[in-house]
C-alpha positions in Angstrom: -255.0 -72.7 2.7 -254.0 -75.7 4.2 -255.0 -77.4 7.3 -252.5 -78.4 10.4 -252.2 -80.9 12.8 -253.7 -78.6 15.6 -256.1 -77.1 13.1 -259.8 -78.0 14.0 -261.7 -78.2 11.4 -265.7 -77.8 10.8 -267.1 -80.2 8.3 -270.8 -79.2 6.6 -272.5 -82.4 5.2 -275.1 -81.2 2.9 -277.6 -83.7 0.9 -276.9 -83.3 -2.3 -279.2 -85.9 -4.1 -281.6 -88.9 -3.3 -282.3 -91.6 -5.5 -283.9 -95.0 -5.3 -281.0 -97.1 -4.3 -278.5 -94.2 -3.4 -278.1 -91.0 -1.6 -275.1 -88.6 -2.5 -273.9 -86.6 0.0 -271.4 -83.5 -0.4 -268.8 -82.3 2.6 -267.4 -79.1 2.7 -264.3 -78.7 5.2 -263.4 -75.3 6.9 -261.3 -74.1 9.3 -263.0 -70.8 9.6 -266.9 -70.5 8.1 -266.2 -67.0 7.1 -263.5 -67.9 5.0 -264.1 -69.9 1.9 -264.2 -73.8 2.4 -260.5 -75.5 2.3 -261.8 -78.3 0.7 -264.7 -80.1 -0.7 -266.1 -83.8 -1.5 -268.8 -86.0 -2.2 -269.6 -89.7 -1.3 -272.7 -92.0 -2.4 -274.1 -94.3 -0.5 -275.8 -97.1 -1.5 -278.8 -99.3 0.3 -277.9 -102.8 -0.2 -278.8 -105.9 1.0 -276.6 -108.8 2.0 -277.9 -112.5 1.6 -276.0 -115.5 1.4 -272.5 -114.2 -0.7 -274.2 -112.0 -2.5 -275.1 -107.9 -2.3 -277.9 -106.3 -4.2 -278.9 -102.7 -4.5 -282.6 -102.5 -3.0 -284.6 -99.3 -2.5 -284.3 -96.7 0.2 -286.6 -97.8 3.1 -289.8 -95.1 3.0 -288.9 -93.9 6.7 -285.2 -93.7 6.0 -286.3 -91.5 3.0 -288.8 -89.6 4.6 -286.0 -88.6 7.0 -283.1 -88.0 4.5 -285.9 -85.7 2.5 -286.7 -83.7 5.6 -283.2 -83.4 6.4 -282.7 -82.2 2.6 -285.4 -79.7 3.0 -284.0 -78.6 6.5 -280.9 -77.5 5.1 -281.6 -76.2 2.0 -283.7 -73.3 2.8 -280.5 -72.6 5.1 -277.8 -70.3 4.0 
């Protein structure tokens, strides 16, 4: 089922896996939750550092992972 211009559309953002250097995140995009999601997608994330002209992968801070792992746990054990 497609979705229209006037359609509003609720977007779940689960955490779908957190490495050292990355987090993955998946989306699933409804226009009604009772229905089965229109669509789906994922995205990674990557914690980088910029110095001079260059970018480097670095790890996850430990708060920021504490957090993302909390919010993992949070929604897992929801249906």
């Amino acid at each position: 089922k497609p979705a229209r211009n006037d359609d509003v559309l609720i977007i779940r953002l689960s955490i779908k896996e957190i490495r050292t250097r990355s987090v993955r995140y998946g989306f699933q995009f409804f226009i009604d939750v009772e229905e089965p999601p229109i669509a789906t997608g994922s995205i990674a994330a990557v914690c980088v550092k910029f110095e001079d002209d260059s970018i480097a992968a670095v790890p996850i801070p430990d708060q920021i992972r504490a957090d993302l792992e909390a919010a993992q746990k949070s929604t897992s054990t929801k249906s």
